[in-house]
SEFILUM-16776 format. One line per field, with one value per atom (N, C-alpha, C, O, CB): x, y, z; atom name. Coordinates in steps of 0.2 Angstrom, whole numbers, padded with zeros to 4 digits. Glycine has a CB too. Example, Ala and Ser with C-alpha at 12.3 -4.5 7.8 and 13.67 -1.06 7.14 Angstrom:
// SEFILUM-16776
px	(0066  0062  0066  0071  0057  0064  0068  0064  0067  0070)
py	(-0028  -0022  -0016  -0017  -0022  -0011  -0005  0000  0006  -0003)
pz	(0039  0039  0039  0042  0045  0035  0036  0039  0040  0029)
drense	(N  CA  C  O  CB  N  CA  C  O  CB)
END
This chain:
// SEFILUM-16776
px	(-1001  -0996  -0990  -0989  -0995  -0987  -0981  -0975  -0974  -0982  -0970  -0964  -0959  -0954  -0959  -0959  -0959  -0962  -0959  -0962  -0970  -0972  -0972  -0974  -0978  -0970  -0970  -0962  -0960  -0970  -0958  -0951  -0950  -0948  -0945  -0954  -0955  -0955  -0951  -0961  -0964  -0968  -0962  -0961  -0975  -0957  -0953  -0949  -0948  -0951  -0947  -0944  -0945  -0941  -0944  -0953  -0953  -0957  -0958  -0956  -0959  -0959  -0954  -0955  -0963  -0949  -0942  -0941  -0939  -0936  -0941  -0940  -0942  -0939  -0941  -0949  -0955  -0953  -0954  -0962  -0950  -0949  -0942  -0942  -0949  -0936  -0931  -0932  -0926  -0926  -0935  -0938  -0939  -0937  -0946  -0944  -0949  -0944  -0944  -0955  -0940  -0934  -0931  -0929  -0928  -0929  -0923  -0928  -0925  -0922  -0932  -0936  -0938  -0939  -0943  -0939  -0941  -0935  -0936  -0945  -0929  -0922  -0920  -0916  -0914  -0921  -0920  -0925  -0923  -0918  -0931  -0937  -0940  -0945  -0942  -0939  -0939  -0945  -0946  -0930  -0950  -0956  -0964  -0966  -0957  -0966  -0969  -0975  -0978  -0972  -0978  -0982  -0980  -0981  -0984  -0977  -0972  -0971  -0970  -0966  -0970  -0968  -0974  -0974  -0965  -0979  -0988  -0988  -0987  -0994  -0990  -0990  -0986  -0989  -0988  -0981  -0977  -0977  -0977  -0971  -0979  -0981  -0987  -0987  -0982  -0993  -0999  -0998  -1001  -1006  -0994  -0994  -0988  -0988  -0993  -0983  -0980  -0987  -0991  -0973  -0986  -0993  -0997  -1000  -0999  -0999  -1005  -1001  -1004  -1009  -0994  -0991  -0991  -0992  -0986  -0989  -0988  -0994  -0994  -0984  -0999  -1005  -1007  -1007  -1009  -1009  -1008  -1004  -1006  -1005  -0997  -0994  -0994  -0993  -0990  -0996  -1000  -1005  -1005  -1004  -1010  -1016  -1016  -1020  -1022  -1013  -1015  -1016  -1022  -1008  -1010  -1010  -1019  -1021  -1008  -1021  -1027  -1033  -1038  -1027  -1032  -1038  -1042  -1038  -1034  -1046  -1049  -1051  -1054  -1055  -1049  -1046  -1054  -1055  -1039  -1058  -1063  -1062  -1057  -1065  -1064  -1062  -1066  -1070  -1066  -1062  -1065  -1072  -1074  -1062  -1076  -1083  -1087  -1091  -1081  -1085  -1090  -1094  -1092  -1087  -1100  -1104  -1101  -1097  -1107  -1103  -1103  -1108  -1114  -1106  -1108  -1110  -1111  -1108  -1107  -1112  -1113  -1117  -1123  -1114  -1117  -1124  -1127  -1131  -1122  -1126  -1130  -1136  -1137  -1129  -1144  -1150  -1151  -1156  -1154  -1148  -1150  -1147  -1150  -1148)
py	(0798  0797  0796  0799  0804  0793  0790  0792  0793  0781  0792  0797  0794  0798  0801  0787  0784  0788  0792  0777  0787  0790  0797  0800  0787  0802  0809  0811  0816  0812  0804  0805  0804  0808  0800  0799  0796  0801  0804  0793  0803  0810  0816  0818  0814  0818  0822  0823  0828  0823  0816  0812  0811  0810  0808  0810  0810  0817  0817  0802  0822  0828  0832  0838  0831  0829  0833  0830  0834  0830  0825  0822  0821  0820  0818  0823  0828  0835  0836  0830  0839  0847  0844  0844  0854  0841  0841  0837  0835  0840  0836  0831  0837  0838  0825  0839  0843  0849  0851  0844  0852  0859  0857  0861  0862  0851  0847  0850  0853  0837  0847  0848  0856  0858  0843  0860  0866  0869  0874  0869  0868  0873  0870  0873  0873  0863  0862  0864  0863  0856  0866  0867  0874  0873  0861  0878  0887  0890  0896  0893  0885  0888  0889  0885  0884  0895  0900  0895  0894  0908  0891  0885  0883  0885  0880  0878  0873  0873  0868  0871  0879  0882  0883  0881  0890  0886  0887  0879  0878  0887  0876  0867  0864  0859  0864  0866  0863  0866  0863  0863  0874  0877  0874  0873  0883  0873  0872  0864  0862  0874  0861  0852  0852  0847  0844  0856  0857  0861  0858  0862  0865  0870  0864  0863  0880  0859  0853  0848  0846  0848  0847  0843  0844  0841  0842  0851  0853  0855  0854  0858  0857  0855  0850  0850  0855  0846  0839  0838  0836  0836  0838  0838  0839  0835  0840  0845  0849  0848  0849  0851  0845  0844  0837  0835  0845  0835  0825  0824  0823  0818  0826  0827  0827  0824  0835  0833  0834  0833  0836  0840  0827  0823  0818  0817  0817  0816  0810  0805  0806  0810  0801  0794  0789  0789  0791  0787  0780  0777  0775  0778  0771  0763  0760  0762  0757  0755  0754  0754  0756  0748  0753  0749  0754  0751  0741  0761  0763  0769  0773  0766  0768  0775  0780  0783  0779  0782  0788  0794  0793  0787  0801  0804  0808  0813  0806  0809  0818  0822  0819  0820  0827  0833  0834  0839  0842  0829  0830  0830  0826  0827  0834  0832  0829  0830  0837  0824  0819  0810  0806  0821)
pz	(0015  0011  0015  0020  0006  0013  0018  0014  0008  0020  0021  0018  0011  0009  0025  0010  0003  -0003  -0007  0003  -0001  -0008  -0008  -0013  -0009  -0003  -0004  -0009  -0013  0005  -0005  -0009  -0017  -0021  -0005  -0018  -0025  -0029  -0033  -0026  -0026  -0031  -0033  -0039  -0024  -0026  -0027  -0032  -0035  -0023  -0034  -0037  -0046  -0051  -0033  -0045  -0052  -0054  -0060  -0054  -0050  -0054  -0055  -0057  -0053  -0054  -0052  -0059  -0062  -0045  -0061  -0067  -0074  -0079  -0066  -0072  -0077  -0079  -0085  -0074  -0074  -0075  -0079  -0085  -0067  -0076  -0081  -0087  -0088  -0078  -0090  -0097  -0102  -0108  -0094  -0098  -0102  -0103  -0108  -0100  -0097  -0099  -0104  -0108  -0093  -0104  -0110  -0118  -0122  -0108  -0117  -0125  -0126  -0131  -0125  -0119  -0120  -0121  -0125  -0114  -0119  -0122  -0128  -0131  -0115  -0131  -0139  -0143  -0149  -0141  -0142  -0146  -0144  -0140  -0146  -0145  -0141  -0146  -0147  -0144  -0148  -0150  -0145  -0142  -0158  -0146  -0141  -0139  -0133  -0143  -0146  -0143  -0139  -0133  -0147  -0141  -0137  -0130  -0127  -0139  -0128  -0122  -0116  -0110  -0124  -0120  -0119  -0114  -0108  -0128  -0119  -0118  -0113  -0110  -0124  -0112  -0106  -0099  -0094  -0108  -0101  -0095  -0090  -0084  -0097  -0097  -0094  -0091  -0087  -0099  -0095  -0091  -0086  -0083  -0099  -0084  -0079  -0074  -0070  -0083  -0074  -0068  -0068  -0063  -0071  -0072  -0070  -0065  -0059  -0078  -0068  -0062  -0056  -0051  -0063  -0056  -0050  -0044  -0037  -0052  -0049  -0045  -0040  -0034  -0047  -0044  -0042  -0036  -0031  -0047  -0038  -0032  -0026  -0021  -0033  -0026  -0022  -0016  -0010  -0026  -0022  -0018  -0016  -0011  -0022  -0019  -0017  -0011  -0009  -0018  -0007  0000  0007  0012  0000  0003  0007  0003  0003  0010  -0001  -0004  0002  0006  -0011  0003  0007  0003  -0002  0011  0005  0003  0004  0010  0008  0001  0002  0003  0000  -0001  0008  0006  -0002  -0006  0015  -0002  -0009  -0007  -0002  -0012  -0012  -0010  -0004  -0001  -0007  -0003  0002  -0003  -0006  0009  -0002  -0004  -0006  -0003  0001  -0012  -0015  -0012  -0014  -0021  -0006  -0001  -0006  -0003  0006  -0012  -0014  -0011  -0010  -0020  -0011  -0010  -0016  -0017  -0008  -0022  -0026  -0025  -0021  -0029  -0029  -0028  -0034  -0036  -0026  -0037  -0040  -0039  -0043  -0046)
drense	(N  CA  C  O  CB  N  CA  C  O  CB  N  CA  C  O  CB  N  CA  C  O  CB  N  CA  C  O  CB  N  CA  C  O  CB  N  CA  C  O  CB  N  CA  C  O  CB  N  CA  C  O  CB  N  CA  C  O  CB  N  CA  C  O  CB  N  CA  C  O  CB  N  CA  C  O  CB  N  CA  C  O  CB  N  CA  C  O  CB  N  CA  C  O  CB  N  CA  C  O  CB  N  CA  C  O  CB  N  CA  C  O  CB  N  CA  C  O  CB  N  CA  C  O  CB  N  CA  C  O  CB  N  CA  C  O  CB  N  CA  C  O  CB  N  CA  C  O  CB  N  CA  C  O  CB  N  CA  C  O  CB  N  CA  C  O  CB  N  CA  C  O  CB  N  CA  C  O  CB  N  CA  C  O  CB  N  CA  C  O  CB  N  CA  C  O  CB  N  CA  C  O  CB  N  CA  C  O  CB  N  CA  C  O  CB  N  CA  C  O  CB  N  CA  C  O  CB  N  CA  C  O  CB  N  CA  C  O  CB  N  CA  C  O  CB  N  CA  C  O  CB  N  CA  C  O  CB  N  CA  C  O  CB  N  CA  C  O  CB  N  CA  C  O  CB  N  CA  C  O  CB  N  CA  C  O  CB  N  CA  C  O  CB  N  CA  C  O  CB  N  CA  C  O  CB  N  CA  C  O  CB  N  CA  C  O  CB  N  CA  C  O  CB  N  CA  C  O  CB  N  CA  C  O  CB  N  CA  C  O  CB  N  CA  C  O  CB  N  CA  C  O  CB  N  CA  C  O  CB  N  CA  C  O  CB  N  CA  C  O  CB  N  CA  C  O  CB  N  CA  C  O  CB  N  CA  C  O  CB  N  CA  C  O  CB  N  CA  C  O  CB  N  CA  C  O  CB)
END
């Protein structure tokens, strides 16, 4: 990940949490809130993890340890 796209990412989940606060401080209902927590914590997971994903070349084998 190169330090563009690390800045990006920062950038636009910086932009997601303040979107969604915006709607979570004019709509104060306990659903609503549920819902944004759990797709906020999914963003940020993500975020997270991307990092230390391994990357395929396109077109190479699929290695699972599947026994199918």
């Amino acid at each position: 990940m190169s330090p563009l796209d690390w800045i990006l990412s920062v950038i636009g989940l910086a932009g997601f949490i303040a979107f969604v606060g915006v709607i979570a401080s004019f709509v104060p209902e306990r659903d609503l809130l549920i819902v944004i927590g759990i797709a906020v914590a999914m963003a940020v997971f993500d975020f997270w993890i991307r990092p230390f994903l391994v990357r395929r070349p396109q077109g190479a084998p699929n290695r699972s340890t599947s026994l199918l």
